[in-house]
N, C-alpha and C positions, 0 to 999 in steps of 0.2 A: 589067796583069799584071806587066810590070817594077818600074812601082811599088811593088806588095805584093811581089816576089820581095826587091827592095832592102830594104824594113824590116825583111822575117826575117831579110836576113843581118847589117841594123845591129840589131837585135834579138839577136842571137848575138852578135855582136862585144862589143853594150854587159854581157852579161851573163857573157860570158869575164874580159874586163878589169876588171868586180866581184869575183868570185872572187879575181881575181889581186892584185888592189889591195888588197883585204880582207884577203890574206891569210884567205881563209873554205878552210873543210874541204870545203865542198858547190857544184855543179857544178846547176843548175838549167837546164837548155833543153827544157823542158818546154812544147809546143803551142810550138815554133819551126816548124811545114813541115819539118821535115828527112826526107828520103829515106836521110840519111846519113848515120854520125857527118862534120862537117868536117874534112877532114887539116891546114888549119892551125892549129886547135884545138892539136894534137900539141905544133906549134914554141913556142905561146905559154903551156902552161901544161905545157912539159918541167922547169923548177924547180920546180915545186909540184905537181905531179901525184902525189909520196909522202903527201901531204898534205891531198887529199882523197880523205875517209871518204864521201861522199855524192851519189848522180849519179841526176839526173832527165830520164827523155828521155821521157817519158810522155806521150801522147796527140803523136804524131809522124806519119809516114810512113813507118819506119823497116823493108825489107826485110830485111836483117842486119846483125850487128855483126862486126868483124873482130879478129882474133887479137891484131893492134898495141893495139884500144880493152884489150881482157881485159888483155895485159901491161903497158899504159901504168900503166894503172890498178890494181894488182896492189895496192894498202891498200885501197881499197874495203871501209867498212862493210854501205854498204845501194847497192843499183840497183833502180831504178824504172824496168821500161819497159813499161808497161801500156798499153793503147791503140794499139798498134802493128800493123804486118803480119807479125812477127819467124813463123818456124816450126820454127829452130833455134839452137842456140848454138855459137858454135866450140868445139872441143874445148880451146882456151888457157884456157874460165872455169876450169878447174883451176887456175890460176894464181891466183885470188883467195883464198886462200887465210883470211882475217880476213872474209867476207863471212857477216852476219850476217841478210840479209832480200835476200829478189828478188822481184820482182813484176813479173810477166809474165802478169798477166789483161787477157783481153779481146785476143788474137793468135791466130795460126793455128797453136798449136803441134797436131799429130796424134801426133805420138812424144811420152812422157816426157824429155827434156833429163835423160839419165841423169848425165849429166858432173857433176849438180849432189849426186850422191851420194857423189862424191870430197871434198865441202868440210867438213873438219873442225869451222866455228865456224857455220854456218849454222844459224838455229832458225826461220827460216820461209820459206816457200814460197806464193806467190800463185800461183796456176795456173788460176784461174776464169774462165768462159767462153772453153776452147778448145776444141780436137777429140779430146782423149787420150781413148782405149778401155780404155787397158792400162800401170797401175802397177808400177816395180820394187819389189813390196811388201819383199819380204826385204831390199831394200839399202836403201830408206829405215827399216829399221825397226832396220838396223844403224848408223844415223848419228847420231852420239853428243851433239848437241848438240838437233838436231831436235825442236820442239816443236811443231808446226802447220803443217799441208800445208793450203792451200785447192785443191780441184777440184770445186765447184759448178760446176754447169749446164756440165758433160764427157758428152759418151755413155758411163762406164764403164761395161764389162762385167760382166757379174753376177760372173764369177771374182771381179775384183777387191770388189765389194762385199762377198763372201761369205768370203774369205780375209782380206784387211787386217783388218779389228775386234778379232778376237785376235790378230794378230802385232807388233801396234803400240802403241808407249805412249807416242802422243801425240795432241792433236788432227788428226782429221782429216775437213774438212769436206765432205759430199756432199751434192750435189741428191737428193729422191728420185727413182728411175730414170724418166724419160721426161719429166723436169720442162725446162723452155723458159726462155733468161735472160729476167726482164724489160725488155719496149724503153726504148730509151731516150730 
């Protein structure tokens, strides 16, 4: 057990100090075991953190993210955290302000992550296989960049199936009602 704990974390550290060395825009710790973003993470990539556009934490452990990750990270093109336990977002992703794709399928989201309707440059939304019932039809369809919502395999509510189609002019992907993800 120590053994594998050690390699995730030399596993993390070797793919921190890539970035950093690199000089690269993108942040991959992606299938690290993490429960958690790292808080030294923070100390070692506080110079270059304007400077990545790209952060993978996808297929994790990940229970939540914390306010410090949103503002750290406030250029953020795209975030990847798909695969996760996540079931909310702190109210800081307003902060990301340039974030242009999230993907957050395959978590426990049950609420809509409304916060994500505040963000001016976003044009997609990954949201497949969670628990949401119930879309903020009117405010995504107020959001000026938005071109493609995925919530496939969601228990939506018939309102929502029945409202969205004409309030919205963009793609927006749905299981038909009662439909099951496929296992994986």
């Amino acid at each position: 057990m120590l053994k594998k704990m050690g390699e995730a974390v030399a596993r993390v550290a070797r793919k921190v100090n890539e970035t950093v060395e690199s000089g690269s825009d993108t942040l991959d710790l992606a299938e690290c075991k993490l429960v958690s973003f790292p808080i030294g993470i923070y100390k070692v990539l506080r110079n270059v953190s304007d400077q990545i556009h790209l952060i993978t934490l996808a297929n994790n452990e990940l229970k939540s993210l914390t306010s410090k990750f949103m503002t750290t990270f406030s250029q953020l093109r795209e975030l990847h955290l798909e695969g996760n336990f996540l079931h909310r977002l702190p109210s800081e992703v307003t902060a990301l302000q340039h974030l242009k794709a999230i993907d957050l399928s395959r978590n426990q989201f049950q609420d809509f992550p409304e916060q994500l309707t505040t963000l001016p440059a976003l044009e997609t939304i990954n949201l497949e296989e969670n628990e949401i019932v119930d879309v903020p039809v009117e405010k995504l369809a107020a959001m000026p960049a938005l071109r493609c919502i995925n919530l496939r395999f969601n228990p939506l509510s018939a309102e929502v199936r029945v409202i969205a189609p004409p309030l919205i002019k963009f793609d927006m992907l749905m299981s038909p009602e009662g439909a099951r993800a496929p296992p994986l």
